[in-house]
N, C-alpha and C positions, 0 to 999 in steps of 0.2 A: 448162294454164297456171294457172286457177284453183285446183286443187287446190296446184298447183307455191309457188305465192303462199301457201296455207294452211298447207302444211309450213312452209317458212321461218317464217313468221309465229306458229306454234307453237313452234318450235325456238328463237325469240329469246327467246318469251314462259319458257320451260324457262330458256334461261341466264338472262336476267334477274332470276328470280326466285329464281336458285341463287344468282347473285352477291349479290345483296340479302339473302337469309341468310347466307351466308360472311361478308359482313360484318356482318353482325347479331351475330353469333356472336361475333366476335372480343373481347367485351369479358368475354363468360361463359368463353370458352376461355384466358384470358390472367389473369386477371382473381378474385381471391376478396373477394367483398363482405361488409362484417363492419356493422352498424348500434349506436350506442352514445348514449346520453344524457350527454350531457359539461357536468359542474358547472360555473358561476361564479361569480365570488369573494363575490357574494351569497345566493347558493343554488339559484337559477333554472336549469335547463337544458334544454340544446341540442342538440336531435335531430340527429344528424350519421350521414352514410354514406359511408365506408371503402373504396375500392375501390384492395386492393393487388396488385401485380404478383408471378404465382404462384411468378416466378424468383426471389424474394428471396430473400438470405440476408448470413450475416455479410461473405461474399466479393462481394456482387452487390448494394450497398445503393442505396437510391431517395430523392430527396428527395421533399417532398409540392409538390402544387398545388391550390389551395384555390378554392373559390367558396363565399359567403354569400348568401344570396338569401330575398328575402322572396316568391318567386313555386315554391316548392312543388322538392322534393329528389326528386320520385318517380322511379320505381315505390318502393314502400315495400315492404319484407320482402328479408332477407336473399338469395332466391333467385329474386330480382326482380331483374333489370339494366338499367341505362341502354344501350341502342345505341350511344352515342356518349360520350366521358367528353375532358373537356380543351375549348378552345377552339378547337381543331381536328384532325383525322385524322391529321397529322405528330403533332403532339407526344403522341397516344394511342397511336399506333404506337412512339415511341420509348418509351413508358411510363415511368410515376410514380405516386408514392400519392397517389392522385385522392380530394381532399374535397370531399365537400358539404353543405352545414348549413343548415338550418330558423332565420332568426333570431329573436329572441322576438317571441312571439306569431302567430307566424303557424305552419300546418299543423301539423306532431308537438312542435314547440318549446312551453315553459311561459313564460310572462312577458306582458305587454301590448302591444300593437305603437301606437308611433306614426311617423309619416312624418319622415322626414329628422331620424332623434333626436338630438338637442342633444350640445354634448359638455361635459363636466361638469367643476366642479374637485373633485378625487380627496380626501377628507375624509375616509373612513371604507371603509370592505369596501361597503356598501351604494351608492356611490356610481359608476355604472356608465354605459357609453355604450358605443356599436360600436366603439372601438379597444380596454376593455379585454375583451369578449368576443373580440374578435380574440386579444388577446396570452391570453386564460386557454385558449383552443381550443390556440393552437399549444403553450402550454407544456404542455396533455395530451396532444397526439398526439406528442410527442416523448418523453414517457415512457409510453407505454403504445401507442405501434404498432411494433412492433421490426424492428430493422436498418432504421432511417431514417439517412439522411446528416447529418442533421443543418441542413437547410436548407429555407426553405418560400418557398414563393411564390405568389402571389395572384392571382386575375383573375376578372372580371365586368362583364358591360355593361349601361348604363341602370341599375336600380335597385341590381343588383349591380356597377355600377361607380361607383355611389357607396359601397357599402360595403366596396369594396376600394381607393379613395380618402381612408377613412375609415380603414379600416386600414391604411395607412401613417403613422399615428401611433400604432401599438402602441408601437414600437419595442420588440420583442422581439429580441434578436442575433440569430435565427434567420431570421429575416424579410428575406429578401435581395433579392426581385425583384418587385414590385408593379404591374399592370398596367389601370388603371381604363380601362373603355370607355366613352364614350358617359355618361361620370357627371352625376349632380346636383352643381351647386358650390355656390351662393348661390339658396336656395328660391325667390329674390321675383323670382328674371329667367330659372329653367328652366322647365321643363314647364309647367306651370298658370298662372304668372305669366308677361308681361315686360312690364320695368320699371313691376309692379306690375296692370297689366290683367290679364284673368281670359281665359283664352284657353277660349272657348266650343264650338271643336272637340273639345276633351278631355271635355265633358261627358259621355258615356258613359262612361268610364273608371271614374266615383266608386267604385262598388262593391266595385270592386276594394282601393282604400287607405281606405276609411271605414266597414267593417261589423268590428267585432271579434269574435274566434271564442268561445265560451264552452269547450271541452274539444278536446282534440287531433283534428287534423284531417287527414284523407288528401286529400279532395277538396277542391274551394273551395267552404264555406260557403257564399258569398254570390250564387251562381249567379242565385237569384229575386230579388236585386234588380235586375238589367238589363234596363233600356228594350227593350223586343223593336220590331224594325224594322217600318214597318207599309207604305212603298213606295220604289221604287227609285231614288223621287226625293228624297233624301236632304234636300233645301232644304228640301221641303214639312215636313218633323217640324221645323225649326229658324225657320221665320216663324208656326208656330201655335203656338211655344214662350210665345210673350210676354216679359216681363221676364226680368230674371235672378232678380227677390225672385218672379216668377210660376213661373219654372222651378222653384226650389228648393223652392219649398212643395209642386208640384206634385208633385216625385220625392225631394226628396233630404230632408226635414227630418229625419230621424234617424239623416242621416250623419255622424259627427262630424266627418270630411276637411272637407266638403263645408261646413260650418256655421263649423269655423276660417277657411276660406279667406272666407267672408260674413259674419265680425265683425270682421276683420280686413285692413282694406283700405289703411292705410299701413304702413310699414315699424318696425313697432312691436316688443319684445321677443319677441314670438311669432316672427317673421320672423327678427329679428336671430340669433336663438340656432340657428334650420337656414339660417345661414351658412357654411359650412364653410370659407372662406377665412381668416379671420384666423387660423385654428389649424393651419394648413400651417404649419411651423415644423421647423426640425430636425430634417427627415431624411436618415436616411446613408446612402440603399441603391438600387438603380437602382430607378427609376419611369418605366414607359413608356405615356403618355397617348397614349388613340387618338381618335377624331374624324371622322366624314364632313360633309362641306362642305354637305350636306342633309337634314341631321339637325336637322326640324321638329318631337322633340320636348327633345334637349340637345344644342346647337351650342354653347352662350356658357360650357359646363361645361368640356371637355377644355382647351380655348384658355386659361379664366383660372385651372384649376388648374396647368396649365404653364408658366403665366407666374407664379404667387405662387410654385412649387417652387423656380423659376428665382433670384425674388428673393431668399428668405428660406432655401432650404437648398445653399448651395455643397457640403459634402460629398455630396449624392444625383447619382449618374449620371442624369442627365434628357432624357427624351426625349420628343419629340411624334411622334406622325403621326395626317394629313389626310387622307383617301380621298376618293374620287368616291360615297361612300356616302348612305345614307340610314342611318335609325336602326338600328346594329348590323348592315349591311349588307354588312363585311368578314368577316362570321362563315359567310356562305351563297354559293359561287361560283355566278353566275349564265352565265356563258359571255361572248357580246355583251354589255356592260353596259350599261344603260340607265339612266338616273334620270328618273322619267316620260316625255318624249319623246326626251328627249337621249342621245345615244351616247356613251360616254365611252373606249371601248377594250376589250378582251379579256381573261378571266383576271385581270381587275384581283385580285379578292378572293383568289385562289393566290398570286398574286406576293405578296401582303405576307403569308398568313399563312406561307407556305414561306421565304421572305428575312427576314422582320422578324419575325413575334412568334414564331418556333419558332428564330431563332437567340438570341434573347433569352431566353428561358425556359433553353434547355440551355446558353449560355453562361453565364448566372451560377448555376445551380443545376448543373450538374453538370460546368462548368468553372471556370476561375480568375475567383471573383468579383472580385477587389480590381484585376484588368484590364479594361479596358473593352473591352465586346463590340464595338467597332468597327461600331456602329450611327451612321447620322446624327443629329447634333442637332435636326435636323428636317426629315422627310420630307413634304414637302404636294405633293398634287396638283395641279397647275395646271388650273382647270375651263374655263379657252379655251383654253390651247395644248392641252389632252388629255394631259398628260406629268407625270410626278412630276416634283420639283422637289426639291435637295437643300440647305439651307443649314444657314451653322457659327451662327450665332445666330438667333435669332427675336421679334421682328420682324428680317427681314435688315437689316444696319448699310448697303448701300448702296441705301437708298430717302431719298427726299424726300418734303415734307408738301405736299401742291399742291389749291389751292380752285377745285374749280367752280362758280359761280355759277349763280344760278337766278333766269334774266332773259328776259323776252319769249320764252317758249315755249323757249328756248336755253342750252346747257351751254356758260360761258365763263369765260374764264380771270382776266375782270378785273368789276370789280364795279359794278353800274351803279345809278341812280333808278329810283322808282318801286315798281311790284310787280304781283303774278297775284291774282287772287279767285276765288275760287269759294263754290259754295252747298252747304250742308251740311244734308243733313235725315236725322236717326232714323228718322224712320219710312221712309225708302226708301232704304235703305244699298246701300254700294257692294260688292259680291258679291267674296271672296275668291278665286273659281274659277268656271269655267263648266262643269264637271263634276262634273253632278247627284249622281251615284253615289256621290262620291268623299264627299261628305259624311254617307256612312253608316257609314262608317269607324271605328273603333274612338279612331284616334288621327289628327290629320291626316299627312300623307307629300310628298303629290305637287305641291304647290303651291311648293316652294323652288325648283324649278325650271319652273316653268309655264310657258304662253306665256302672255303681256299683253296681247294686244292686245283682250281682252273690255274693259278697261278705260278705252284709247284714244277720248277723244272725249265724253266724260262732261262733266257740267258741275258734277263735286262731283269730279270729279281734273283737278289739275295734272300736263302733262306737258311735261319739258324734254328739249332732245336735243341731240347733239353734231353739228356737217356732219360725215359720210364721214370716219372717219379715215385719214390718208394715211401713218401707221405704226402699227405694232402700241404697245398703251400696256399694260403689266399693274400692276395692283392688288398688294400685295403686303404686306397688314398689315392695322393698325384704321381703321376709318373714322369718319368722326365726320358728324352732321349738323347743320350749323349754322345752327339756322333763326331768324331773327325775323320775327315775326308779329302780327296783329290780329285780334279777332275783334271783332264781335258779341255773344257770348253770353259768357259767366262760366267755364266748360269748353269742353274739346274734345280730342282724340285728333288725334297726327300719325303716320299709317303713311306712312313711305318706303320705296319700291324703289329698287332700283338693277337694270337692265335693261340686254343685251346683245342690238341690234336686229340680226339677221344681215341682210345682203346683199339683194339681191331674186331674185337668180337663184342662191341658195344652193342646193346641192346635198352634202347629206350624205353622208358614207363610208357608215352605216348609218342606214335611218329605219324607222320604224314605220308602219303602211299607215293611209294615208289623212289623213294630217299633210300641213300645206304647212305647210314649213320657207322659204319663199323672206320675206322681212320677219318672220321668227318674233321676236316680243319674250320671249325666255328671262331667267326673274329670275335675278339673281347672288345678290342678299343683299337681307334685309327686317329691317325693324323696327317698333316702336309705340314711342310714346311719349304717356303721361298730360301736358297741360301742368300740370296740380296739383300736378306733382311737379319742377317744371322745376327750383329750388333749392335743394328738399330731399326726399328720400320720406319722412322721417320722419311729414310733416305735408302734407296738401293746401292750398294757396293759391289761390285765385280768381285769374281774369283780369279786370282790369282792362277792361271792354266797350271798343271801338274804339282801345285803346291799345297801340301796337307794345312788346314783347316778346320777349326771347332764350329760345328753346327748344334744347336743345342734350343731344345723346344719339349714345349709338355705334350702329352697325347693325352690330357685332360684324365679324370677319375675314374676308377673301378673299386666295387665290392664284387672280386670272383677269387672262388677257391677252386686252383688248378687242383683235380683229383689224384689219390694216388692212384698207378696206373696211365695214366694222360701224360701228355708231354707240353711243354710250353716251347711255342716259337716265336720267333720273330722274320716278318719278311719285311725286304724294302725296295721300295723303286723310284724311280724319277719322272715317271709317267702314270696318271691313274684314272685314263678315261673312260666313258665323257664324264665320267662324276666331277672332277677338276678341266678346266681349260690347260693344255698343253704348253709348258712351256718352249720357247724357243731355243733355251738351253746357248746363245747369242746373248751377251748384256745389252739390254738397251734400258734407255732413260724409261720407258713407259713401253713393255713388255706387252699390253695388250693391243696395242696396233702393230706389232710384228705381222709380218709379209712372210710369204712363204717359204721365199730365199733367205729368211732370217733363222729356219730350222737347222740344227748343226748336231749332229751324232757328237758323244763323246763316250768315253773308259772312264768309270767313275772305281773311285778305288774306295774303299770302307776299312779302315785301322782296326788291327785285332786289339786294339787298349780304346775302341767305343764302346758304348754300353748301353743299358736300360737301368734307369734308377727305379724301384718301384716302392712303395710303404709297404711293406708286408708287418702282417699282425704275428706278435709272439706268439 
């Protein structure tokens, strides 16, 4: 029998490993890769790799599909292949002339790299930004990769789906189908910032976007500057961090990323120019914006480039979709899907790249573009009923704007006197997760959908809840947090959750070992909010010690239907680390060089006439 077990187990390991090359192969066997340094209109160029389909000809022509990416093109050499080309195994299979491009300054590319580059007004040939690199790429690969169709298309996620959100302002004719994932929109409320706070989980990351390369580069340059891990309790590296001015001297002073993001602490020119919203403008060509609903490090990206496309370009076919994902999480089918503890359904990541981003790509690239691919206008997954969800506009035109109150420990409908306090101290914050690990992380992930209940019972959070709902309620749009407040002290930071309290005798379709799901406090949506910034971010403004106060900020979209049975909370606090840098709760001009002596306890008071504004669907 043993032996009987070794055969099979041999014989799997043979096929599996035959199948795993068959497909390895398929992109060298299908596939001639041509490498070319491609000029722009300044001089600068752009390391770009070619990989066209071997069946080409004048009878059998391809349109392209492009990625730009500042995270490396390799393998480099001509006789060097990617495994995998396209954004998924469908649309590689049906094949196209797959681009990929080095943008400047980073690995085989010449020019200087800075983070989320400005977009510029066009004065001269010298005068350049990532749409018109975009438009000088396509009008070369169009004369100089032969028997192309004549048509191109774009997609990338996270830093390359801002550069292909960026490139849909080429506006080159050719430029027909543009598909940003997971993008950066407005610099000061994605990744690194929101609404202006320094988000201290990302701290390892620096390296990556603040070391520039001196000569072309295959590998990442910057490998020795990364923080090496030194235990498994991920916490202990981020409480012996000290300040944020203690961290930065400590790692990061000659990183230029790292050193903008610490002189630059309102919403000032630096900021304003890696906005990318106001320059969405005038485009005429399908754009399909993607998005996972737990996408900890750009949620507030997909959502409000889809909504400025929506407003400002009538002629562009526009489209959204939501997944059950986490960062670029549609791109990797996982089977069971999971987002940290929670179940969300099957195949989720096939069904949409099979149904939605591979009937969009071949529909307008190598069918009738000027007809619309009979895609939804907006596809979101609903994260309490567990089901996509289809609507003709977005936000849906049949919700209402309804305020829960935050009154005596209670989510209520109508608005009462009085108000909740609590005590706020820096130096003993309130812990973003209760899983050590996880804060060793590269990038945070797992905490958009956490359970809560570490937080439960604090006396620096507020917690409101709803009685038992006795029908199903779903959320279905923006949320707004309407708080007025008192403090104490001259600063302070307001983190809200919004919490989905399951059942007590809940029992999951699918769980994860060793999880009690029965009262599981699951977050829906979170946010921070600087009060210095409550008016305006341009400029920080003190609070007024013990004087009530409209604080008032969105915690960005949800499609979640609170079950009946579940209860809906809200908790809040003024600390939320290390996920955020601490504030000092002390006004100063520029909060991130705070000193130690600059930390200051306060009684933060919460108005029982604050509230949660949400869309809920009729």
């Amino acid at each position: 029998m043993k032996v009987h077990i070794s055969v099979l187990f041999i014989l799997f390991f043979i096929l599996s490993k035959a199948q795993t090359e068959q497909k390895d192969h398929f992109v060298k066997d299908n596939f001639t890769k041509k490498e070319f340094y491609i000029p722009m209109r300044d001089g600068v160029k752009l390391f770009t790799a070619v990989y066209i389909p071997k069946d080409i000809s004048g009878k059998n022509k391809y349109p392209f599909l492009m990625q730009r990416t500042c995270y490396s093109i390799a393998p480099y050499g001509e006789n060097e292949y990617k495994t995998k080309l396209g954004p998924n195994t469908y649309l590689m299979k049906d094949k196209y002339i797959f681009v990929y491009q080095d943008v400047r300054g980073r690995y085989m590319s010449e020019g200087n790299f800075t983070n989320m580059t400005p977009q510029v007004e066009r004065k001269t040939k010298k005068d350049v930004d990532e749409s018109t690199d975009t438009y000088d790429t396509i009008e070369w690969l169009l004369k100089n990769i032969k028997d192309n169709n004549g048509k191109v298309g774009q997609f990338g996620t996270s830093y390359p789906g801002f550069y292909t959100a960026v490139g849909t302002l080429a506006q080159h004719p050719a430029l027909i189908a543009s598909s940003p994932q997971a993008p950066i929109s407005d610099f000061w409320n994605d990744d690194f910032l929101h609404n202006g706070r320094f988000m201290l989980g990302y701290f390892r990351t620096f390296p990556v976007f603040g070391v520039q390369k001196s000569k072309p580069e295959k590998q990442a340059w910057y490998m020795d500057s990364f923080i090496k891990q030194t235990s498994e309790d991920g916490l202990k590296f981020y409480r012996e961090l000290g300040t944020l001015k203690d961290a930065y001297e400590k790692y990061y002073k000659n990183n230029f990323f790292m050193t903008e993001i610490m002189n630059h602490t309102n919403y000032d020119e630096f900021w304003q120019k890696r906005n990318l919203l106001p320059h969405l403008k005038n485009i005429n060509h399908a754009v399909m914006t993607v998005g996972g609903w737990f996408d900890a490090e750009d949620l507030s990206g997909p959502l409000n480039i889809y909504k400025t496309i929506e407003k400002t370009s009538p002629k562009a076919k526009n489209t959204i979709v939501m997944g059950p994902f986490s960062h670029g999480g549609w791109s990797q089918e996982q089977g069971k899907h999971f987002h940290s503890e929670t179940y969300f359904g099957d195949s989720i990541a096939t069904y949409y790249q099979k149904n939605i981003e591979t009937k969009f790509f071949n529909h307008y690239l190598k069918g009738n573009a000027k007809e619309d691919a009979g895609l939804p206008e907006a596809l979101m997954y609903d994260t309490g009923a567990k089901e996509w969800k289809e609507f003709a506009t977005y936000p849906p035109e049949n919700v209402q704007k309804v305020n829960f109150y935050l009154a005596d420990k209670t989510l209520k409908k109508i608005s009462g006197q009085g108000y909740s306090e609590y005590y706020s101290d820096p130096d003993n914050p309130v812990l973003s997760s209760d899983h050590l690990k996880d804060f060793n992380g590269f990038t945070p992930k797992n905490y958009m959908s956490e359970d809560q209940r570490f937080a439960v019972g604090r006396p620096d959070v507020l917690t409101f809840t709803t009685d038992v709902l006795t029908e199903d309620i779903t959320f279905a749009g923006e949320i707004m947090a309407k708080l007025n407040i008192a403090s104490t002290s001259t600063d302070a930071d307001f983190a809200v959750k919004l919490i989905d309290v399951y059942p007590e005798d809940f029992k999951p379709a699918e769980k994860k070992e060793g999880v009690i799901y029965g009262n599981y406090h699951q977050m829906v949506r979170s946010e921070i909010m600087p009060a210095r910034f409550r008016n305006t971010r341009e400029k920080g403004e003190a609070l007024v010690p013990n004087q009530k106060t409209a604080v008032n900020f969105r915690l960005q979209d949800v499609v979640h239907t609170f079950r009946k049975g579940h209860k809906i909370q809200i908790q809040i606090s003024s600390t939320w680390f290390p996920l955020f840098a601490i504030n000092p709760q002390k006004f100063l001009d520029n909060p991130n060089f705070a000193a130690k002596e600059d930390y200051t306890k306060a009684f933060i008071k919460v108005y029982n006439d604050s509230s949660i504004e949400a869309e809920v669907l009729k």
